[in-house]
GUMAR-808258 format. One record per residue (C-alpha): residue in three letters; x, y, z. Coordinates in steps of 0.25 Angstrom, whole numbers. Layout:
residu, xx, yy, zz
ALA, X, Y, Z
...
END
This chain:
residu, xx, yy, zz
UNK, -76, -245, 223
UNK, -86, -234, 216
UNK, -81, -224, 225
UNK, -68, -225, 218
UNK, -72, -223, 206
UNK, -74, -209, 195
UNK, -89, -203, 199
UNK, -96, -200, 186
UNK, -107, -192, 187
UNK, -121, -195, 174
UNK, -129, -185, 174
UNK, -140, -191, 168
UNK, -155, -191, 166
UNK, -158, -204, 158
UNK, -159, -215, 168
UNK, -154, -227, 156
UNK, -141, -218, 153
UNK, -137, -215, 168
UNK, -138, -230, 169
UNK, -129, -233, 157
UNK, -119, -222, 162
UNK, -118, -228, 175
UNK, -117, -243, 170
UNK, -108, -240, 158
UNK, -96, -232, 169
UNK, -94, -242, 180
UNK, -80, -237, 182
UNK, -86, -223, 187
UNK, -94, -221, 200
UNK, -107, -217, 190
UNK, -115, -207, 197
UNK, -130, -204, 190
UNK, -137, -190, 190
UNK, -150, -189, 182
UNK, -152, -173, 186
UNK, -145, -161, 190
UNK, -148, -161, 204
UNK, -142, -174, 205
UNK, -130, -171, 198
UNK, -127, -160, 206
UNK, -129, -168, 218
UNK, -120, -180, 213
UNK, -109, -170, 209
UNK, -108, -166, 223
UNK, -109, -179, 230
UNK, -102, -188, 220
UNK, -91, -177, 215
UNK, -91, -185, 201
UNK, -79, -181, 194
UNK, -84, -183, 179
UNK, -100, -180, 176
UNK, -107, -184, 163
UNK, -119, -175, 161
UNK, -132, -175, 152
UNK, -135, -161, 150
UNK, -151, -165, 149
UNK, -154, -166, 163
UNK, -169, -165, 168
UNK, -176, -156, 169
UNK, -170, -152, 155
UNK, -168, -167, 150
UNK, -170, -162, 135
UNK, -158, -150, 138
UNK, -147, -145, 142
UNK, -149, -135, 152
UNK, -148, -144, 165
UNK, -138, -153, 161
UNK, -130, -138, 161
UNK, -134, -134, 175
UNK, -128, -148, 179
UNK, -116, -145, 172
UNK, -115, -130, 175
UNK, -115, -134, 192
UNK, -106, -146, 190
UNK, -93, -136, 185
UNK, -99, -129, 196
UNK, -98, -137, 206
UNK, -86, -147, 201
UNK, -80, -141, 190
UNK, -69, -152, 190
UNK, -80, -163, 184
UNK, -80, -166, 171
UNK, -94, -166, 167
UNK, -98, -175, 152
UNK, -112, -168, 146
UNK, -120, -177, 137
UNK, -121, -170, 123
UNK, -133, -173, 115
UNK, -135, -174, 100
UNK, -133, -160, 94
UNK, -130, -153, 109
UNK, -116, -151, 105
UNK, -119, -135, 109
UNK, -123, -142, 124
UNK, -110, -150, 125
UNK, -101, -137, 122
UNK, -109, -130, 131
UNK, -107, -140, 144
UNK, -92, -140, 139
UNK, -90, -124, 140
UNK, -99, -127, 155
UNK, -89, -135, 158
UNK, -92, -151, 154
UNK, -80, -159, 151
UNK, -85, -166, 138
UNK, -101, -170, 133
UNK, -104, -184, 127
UNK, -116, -186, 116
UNK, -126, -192, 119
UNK, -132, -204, 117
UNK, -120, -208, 126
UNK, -110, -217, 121
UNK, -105, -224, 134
UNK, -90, -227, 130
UNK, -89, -212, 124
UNK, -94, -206, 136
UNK, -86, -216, 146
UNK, -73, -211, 139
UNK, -77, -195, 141
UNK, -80, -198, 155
UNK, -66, -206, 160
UNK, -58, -195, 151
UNK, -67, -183, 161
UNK, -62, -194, 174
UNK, -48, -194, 169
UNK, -49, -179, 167
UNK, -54, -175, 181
UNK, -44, -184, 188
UNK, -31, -177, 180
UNK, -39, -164, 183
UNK, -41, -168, 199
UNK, -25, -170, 199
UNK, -23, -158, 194
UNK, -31, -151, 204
UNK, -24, -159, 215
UNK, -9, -155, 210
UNK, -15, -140, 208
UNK, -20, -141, 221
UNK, -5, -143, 229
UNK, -5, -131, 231
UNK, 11, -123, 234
UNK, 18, -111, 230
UNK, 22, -106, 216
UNK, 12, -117, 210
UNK, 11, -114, 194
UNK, 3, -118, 182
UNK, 6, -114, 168
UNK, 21, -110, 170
UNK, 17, -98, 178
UNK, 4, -97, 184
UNK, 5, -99, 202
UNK, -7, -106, 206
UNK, -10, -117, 217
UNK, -27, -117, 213
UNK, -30, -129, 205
UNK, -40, -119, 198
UNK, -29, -111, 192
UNK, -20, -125, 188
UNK, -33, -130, 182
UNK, -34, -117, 174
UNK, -18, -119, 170
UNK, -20, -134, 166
UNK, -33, -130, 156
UNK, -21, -121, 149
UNK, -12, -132, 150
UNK, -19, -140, 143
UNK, -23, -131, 131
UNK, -12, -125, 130
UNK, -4, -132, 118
UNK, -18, -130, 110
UNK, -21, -119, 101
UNK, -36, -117, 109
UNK, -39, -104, 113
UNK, -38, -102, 126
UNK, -49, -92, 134
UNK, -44, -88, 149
UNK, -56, -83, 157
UNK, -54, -79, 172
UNK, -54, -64, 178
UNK, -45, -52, 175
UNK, -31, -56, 182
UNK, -33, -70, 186
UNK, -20, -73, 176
UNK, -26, -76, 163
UNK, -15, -70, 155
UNK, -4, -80, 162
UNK, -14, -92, 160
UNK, -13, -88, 145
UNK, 1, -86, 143
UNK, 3, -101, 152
UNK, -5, -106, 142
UNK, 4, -100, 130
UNK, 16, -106, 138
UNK, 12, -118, 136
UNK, 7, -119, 122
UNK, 14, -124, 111
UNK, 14, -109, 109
UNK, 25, -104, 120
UNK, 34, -100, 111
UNK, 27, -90, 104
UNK, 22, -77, 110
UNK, 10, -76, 121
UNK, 3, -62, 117
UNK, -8, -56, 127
UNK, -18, -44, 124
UNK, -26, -40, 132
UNK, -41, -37, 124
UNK, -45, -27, 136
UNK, -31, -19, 136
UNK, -33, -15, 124
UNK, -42, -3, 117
UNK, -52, -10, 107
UNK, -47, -1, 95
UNK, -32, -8, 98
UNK, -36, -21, 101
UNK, -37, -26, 88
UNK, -22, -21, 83
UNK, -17, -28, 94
UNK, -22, -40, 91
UNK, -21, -40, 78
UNK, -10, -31, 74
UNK, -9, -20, 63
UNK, -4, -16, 51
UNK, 6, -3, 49
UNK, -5, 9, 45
UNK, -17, 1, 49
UNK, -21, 15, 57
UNK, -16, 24, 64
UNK, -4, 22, 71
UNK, -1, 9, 67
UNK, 14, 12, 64
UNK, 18, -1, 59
UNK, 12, -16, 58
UNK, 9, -22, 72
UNK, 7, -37, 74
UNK, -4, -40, 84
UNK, -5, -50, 97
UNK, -11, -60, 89
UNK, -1, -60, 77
UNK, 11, -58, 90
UNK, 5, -71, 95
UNK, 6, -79, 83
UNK, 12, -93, 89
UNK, 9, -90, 102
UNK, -3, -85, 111
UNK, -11, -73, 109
UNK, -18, -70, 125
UNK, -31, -62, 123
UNK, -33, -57, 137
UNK, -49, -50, 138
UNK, -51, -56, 125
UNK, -67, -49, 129
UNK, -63, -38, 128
UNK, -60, -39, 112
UNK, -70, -31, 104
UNK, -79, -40, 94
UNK, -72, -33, 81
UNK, -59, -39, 87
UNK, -66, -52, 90
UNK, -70, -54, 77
UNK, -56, -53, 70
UNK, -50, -61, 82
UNK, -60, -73, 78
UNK, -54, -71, 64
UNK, -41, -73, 69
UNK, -43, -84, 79
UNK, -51, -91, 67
UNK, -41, -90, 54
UNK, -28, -87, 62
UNK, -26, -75, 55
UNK, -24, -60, 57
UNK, -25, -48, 49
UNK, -19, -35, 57
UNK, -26, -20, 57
UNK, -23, -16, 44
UNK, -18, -30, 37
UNK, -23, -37, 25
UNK, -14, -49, 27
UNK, -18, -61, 35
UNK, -7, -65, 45
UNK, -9, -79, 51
UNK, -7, -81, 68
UNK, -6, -94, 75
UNK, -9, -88, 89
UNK, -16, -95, 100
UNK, -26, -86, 108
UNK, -29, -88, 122
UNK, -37, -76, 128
UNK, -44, -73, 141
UNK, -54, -64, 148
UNK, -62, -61, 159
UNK, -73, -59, 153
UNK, -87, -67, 151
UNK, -85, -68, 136
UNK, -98, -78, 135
UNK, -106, -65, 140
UNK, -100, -57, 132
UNK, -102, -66, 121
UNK, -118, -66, 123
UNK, -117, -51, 123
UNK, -110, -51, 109
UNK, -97, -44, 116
UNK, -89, -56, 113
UNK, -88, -66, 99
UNK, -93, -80, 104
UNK, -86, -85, 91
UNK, -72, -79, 98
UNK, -75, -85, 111
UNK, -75, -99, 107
UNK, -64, -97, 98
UNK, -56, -91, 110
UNK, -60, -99, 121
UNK, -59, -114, 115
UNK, -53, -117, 130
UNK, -59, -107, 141
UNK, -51, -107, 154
UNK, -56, -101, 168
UNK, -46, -94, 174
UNK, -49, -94, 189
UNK, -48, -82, 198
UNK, -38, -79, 209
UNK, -48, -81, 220
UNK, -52, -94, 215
UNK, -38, -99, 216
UNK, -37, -103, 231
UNK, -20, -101, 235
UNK, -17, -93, 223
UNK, -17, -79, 227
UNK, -8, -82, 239
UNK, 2, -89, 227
UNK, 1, -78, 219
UNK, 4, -68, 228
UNK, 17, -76, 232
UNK, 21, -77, 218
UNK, 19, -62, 216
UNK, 24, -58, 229
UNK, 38, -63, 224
UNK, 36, -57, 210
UNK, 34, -43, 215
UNK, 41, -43, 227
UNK, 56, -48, 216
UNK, 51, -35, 211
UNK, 46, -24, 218
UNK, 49, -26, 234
UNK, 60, -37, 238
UNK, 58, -38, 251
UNK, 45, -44, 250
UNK, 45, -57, 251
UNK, 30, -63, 255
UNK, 17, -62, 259
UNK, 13, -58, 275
UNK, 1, -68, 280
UNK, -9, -60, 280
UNK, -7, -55, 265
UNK, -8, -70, 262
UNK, -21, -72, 267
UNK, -26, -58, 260
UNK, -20, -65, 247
UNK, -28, -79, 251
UNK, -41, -72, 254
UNK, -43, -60, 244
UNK, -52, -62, 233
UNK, -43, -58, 221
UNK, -54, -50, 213
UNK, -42, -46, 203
UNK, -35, -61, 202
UNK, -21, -64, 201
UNK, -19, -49, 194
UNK, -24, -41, 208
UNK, -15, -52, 217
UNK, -4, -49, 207
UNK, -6, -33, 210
UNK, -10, -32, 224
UNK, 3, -43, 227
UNK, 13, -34, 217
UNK, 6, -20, 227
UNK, 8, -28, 240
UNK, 23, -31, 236
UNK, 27, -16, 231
UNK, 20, -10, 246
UNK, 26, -21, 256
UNK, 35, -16, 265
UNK, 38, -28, 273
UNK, 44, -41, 268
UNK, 30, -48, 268
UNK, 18, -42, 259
UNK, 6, -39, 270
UNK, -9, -41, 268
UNK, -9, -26, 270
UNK, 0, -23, 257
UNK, -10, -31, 249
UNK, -21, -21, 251
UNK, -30, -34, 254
UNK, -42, -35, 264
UNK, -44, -51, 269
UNK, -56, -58, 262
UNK, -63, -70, 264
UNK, -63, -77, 252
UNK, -76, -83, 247
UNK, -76, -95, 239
UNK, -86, -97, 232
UNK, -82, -111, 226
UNK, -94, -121, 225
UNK, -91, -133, 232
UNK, -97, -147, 227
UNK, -99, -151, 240
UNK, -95, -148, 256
UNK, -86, -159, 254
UNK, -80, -149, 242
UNK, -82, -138, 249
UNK, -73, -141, 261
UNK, -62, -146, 251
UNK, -64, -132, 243
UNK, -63, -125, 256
UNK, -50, -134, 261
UNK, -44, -133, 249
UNK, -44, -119, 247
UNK, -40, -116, 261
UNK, -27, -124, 260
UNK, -24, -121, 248
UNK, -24, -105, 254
UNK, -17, -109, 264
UNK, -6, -117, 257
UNK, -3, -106, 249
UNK, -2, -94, 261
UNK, 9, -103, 267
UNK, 16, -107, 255
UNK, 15, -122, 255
UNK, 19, -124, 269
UNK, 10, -134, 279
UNK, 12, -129, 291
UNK, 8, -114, 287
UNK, -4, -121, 279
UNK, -10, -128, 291
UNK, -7, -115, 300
UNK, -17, -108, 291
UNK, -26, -117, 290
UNK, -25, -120, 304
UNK, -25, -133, 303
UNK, -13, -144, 308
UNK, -3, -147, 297
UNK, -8, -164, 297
UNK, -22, -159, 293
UNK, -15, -149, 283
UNK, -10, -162, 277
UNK, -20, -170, 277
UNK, -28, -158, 268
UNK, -18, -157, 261
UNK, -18, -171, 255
UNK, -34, -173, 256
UNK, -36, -162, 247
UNK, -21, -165, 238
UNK, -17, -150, 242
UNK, -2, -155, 244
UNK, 10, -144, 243
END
């Protein structure tokens, strides 16, 4: 049945090709869009897992610049599709480009069929093992980790943990990008965990802790007498991390002198501290972050682009708390028990309304302000059970602003996220689940499995 098979989605103008696509892969269900309107529409209707994509679209059929917009509202809509750009001769600049948009791979054209067959059933096999890793990330339950430490039940966050996963025994540089507090110090010392390289030592700095004139001394180290004060010779981060991982936290915030002899570093896997003349060889891998938009900064000459791209060979997006549906209410438990071991025994929970404050704030300050403001609630709890009250939280309708591919995924959005809530406040249990929800425990089950949100 063609309904059973993979949907493949051409986007693609010239009439003879679109034929030729479509003849040459009869084991996918070939859908054809020769504009972007079309392909738009299609990728609503037809949900096509992979998408192969001429970046010459009319009206700009000698361009680039409306095979982009596709691209650009396909991530948007369904970031999960693997999208295949055609490259031309000599637009290798174009490919790169549709890759940092977000593109799986590009093919050159003139097409070779056989080539661009294998490319497209690697992005199926792909999407498929991705898809099951949503769906185990999705059964949602309590004390759910990723990367040895990291609680979380949103596949958003185990997405993030998995591209870490997978990089983590190479010696790429590693860029975390994601708002202040949202826990990008602890992805970068998972991702050290894992390497090749846990046996040596993970050193962070933070670039925007630290006054410009002492940055570089810290980084790099110093020699006895290289100026005043320097009392005896003082290895640096860098040269503390050789064998392990060096964590550049607000890595913007590094003035362009500094920029310039970190490049050296990164390039010859040398240093030379304040005051030296020897050159002392580091094998040190560098993973750094910032919440910063260092592209911006970049265009306004604040930022080296030659660093960038020698920093951010894999960029990953760390998701804020307020786009983890379930995870504040999971990391409020979590640190509930922390705190209250430490500071008030007799705590031992979370009072329902506090629950719903947790599941309904905004969390402007991430994973850090939850963090605080559970720590505070704990210390000014007088009961056995932290209130609404002692969080110092107002009730907020949360507004998700998620774009839905179609109604049909808006409603599962909607669903999802409302069971996933729900799940969490009550700990797993079904019958507490369904309560809040206020539905019967039979239709609970029968979401459950519909939408593979099994505890």
């Amino acid at each position: 049945m063609a309904d059973s098979k993979p949907k493949l989605l051409v986007v693609e103008d010239d009439e003879g090709l679109q034929a030729q696509l479509k003849w040459a892969y009869d084991d996918f269900d070939v859908v054809i869009a020769g504009d972007r309107e079309t392909a738009i529409a299609a990728l609503r209707s037809e949900e096509p897992s992979v998408v192969t994509l001429d970046l010459g679209l009319p009206p700009d059929p000698d361009g680039t610049s409306e095979g982009f917009k596709v691209l650009d509202e396909i991530m948007a809509l369904k970031p999960d599709t693997k999208v295949i750009v055609a490259s031309g001769h000599g637009a290798r600049e174009s490919a790169l480009q549709a890759i940092d948009r977000g593109a799986y791979d590009f093919y050159q054209k003139p097409v070779d069929i056989e080539q661009l067959g294998l490319i497209v059933r690697r992005a199926f096999n792909l999407h498929a093992i991705e898809q099951e890793n949503r769906k185990l990330a999705a059964r949602a339950g309590e004390g759910n980790t990723v990367l040895g430490r990291m609680i979380t039940g949103a596949p958003e966050m185990v997405k993030v943990a998995r591209t870490i996963e997978r990089v983590a025994n190479t010696n790429v540089s590693v860029m975390l990008l994601g708002a202040s507090g949202t826990g990008k110090e602890l992805l970068a010392r998972g991702l050290h965990e894992a390497s090749d390289r846990r046996d040596g030592s993970f050193i962070a700095i933070n670039c925007a802790a630290i006054p410009e004139n002492l940055l570089e001394s810290e980084l790099f180290g110093h020699e006895k007498g290289a100026f005043t004060g320097a009392v005896k010779t003082t290895e640096g981060k860098i040269e503390q991390a050789d064998g392990g991982t060096l964590f550049l936290d607000e890595v913007g915030d590094i003035p362009l002198p500094l920029q310039v002899k970190l490049l050296r570093f990164i390039q010859e896997r040398t240093i030379e501290r304040i005051g030296g003349r020897k050159q002392i060889a580091v094998d040190t891998r560098i993973v750094c972050a910032t919440h910063q938009d260092l592209e911006k900064m970049i265009a306004e000459n604040a930022f080296r682009e030659d660093l960038f791209y020698r920093l951010a060979e894999v960029v990953v997006k760390v998701p804020a708390l307020a786009e983890r549906p379930g995870d504040a209410v999971l990391l409020a438990k979590s640190f509930l028990k922390r705190f209250a071991e430490e500071m008030n025994p007799g705590v031992n929970g979370f009072a329902p309304d506090a629950l719903a404050a947790i599941d309904s704030w905004p969390w402007p300050g991430n994973v850090r302000e939850l963090e605080n403001r559970v720590k505070r609630a704990v210390i000014m709890a007088d009961g056995k059970l932290v209130a609404a009250d002692d969080l110092d939280l107002d009730d907020n309708e949360e507004d998700d602003g998620a774009q839905a591919l179609n109604l049909k995924s808006a409603r599962e959005l909607s669903d999802r996220k409302m069971i996933r809530h729900a799940l969490a406040r009550s700990e797993g249990n079904i019958s507490s689940t369904a309560k809040l929800l206020g539905i019967s425990r039979p239709t609970l089950y029968d979401l459950l499995k519909q939408y593979d949100l099994q505890t």
